[in-house]
Each structure stands twice: as C-alpha cells, then as structure tokens.
Biopython code that builds the backbone (N, CA, C, O; Angstrom):
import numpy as np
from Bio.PDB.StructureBuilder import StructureBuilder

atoms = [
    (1, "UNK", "N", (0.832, -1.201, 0.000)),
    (1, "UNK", "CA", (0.000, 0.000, 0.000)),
    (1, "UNK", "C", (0.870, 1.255, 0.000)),
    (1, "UNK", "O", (0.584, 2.189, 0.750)),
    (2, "UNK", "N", (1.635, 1.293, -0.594)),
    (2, "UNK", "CA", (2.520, 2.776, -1.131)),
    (2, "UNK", "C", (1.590, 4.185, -1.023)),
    (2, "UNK", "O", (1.619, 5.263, -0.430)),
    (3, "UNK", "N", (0.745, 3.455, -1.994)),
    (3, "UNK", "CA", (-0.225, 4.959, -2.241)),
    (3, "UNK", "C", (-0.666, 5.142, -0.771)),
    (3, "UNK", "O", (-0.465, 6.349, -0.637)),
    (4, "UNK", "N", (-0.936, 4.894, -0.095)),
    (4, "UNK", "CA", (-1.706, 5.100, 1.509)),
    (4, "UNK", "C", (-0.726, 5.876, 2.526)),
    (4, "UNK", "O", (-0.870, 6.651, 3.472)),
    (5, "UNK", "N", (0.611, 5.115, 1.673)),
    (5, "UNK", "CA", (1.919, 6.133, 2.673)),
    (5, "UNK", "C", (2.225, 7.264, 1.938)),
    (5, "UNK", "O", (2.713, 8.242, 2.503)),
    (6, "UNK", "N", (1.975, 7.255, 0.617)),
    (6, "UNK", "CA", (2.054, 8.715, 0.427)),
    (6, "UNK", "C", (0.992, 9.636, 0.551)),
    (6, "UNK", "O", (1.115, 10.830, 0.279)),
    (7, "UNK", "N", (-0.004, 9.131, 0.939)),
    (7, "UNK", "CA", (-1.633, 10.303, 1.530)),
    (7, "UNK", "C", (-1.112, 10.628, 2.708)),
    (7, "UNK", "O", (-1.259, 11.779, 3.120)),
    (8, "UNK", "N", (-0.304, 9.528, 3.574)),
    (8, "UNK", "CA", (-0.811, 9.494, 5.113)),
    (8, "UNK", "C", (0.382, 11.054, 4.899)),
    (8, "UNK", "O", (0.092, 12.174, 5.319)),
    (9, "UNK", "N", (1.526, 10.748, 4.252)),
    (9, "UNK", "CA", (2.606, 11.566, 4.119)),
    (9, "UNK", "C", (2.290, 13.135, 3.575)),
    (9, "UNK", "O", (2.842, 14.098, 4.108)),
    (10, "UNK", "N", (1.279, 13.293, 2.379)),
    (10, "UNK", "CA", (0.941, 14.311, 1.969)),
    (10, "UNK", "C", (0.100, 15.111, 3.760)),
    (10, "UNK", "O", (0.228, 16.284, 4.113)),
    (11, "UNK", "N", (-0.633, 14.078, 4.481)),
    (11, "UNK", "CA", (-1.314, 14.424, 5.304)),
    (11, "UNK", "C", (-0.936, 14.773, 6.754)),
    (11, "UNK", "O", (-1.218, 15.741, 7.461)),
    (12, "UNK", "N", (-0.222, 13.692, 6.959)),
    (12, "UNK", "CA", (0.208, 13.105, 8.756)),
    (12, "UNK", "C", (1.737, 12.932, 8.755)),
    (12, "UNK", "O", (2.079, 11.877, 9.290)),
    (13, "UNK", "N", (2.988, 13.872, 8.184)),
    (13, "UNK", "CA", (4.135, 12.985, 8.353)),
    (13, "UNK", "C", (4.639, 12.073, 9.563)),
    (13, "UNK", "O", (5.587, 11.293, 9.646)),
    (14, "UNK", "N", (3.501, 12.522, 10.607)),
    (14, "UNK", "CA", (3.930, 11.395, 11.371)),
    (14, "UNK", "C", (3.372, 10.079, 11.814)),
    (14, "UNK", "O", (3.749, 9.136, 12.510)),
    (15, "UNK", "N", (1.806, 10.573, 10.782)),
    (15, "UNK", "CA", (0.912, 9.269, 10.393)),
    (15, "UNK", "C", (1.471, 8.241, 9.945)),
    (15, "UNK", "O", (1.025, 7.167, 10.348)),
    (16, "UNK", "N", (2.540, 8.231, 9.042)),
    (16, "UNK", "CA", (3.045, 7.918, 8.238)),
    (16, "UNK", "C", (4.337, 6.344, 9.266)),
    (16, "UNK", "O", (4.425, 5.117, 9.283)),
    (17, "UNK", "N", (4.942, 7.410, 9.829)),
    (17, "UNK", "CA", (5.796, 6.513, 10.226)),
    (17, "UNK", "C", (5.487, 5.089, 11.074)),
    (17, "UNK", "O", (6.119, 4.034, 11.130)),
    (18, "UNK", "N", (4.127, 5.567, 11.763)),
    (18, "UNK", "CA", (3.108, 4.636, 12.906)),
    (18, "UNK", "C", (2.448, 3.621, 12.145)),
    (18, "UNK", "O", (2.157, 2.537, 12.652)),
    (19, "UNK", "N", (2.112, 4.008, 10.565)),
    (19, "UNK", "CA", (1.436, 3.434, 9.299)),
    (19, "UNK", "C", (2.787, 2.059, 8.899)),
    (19, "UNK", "O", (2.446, 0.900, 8.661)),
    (20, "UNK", "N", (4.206, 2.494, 8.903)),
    (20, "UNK", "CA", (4.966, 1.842, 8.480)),
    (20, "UNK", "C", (5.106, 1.028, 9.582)),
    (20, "UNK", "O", (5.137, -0.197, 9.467)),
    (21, "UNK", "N", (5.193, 1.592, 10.634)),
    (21, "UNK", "CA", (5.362, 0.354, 11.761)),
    (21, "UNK", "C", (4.299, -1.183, 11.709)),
    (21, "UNK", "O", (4.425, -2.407, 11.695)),
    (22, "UNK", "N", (3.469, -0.356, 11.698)),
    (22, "UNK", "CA", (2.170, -1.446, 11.559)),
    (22, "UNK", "C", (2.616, -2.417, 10.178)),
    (22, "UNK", "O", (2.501, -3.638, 10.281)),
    (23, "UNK", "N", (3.148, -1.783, 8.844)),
    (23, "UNK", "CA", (3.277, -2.782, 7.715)),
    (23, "UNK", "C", (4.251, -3.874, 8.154)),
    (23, "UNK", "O", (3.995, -5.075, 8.079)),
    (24, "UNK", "N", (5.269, -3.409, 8.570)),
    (24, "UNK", "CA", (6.426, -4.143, 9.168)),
    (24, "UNK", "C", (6.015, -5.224, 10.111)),
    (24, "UNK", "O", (6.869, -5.908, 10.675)),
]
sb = StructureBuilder()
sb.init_structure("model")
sb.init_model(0)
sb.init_chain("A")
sb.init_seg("    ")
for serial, (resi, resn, name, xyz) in enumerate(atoms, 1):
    if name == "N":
        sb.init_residue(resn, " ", resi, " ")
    sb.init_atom(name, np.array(xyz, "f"), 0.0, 1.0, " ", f" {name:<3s}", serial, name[0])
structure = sb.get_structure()
C-alpha cells in the first residue's frame, strides 16, 4: 500500500511513520 503512505505523508508525516510500523 505505497499509495496510503504517500496520503498518510501528503497528510500526517507522522501518520506515516506509525502506518509503516504497523506494515512491518
């Protein structure tokens, strides 16, 4: 889900990193 990290990123840069944790 790329595209979802780059919304969360356009949106939340720190949405983003909590988003990657979870993929991992």
């Amino acid at each position: 889900m790329n595209f979802l990290d780059r919304w969360m990123a356009g949106h939340l840069p720190n949405a983003t990193i909590d988003f990657r944790l979870d993929q991992s």
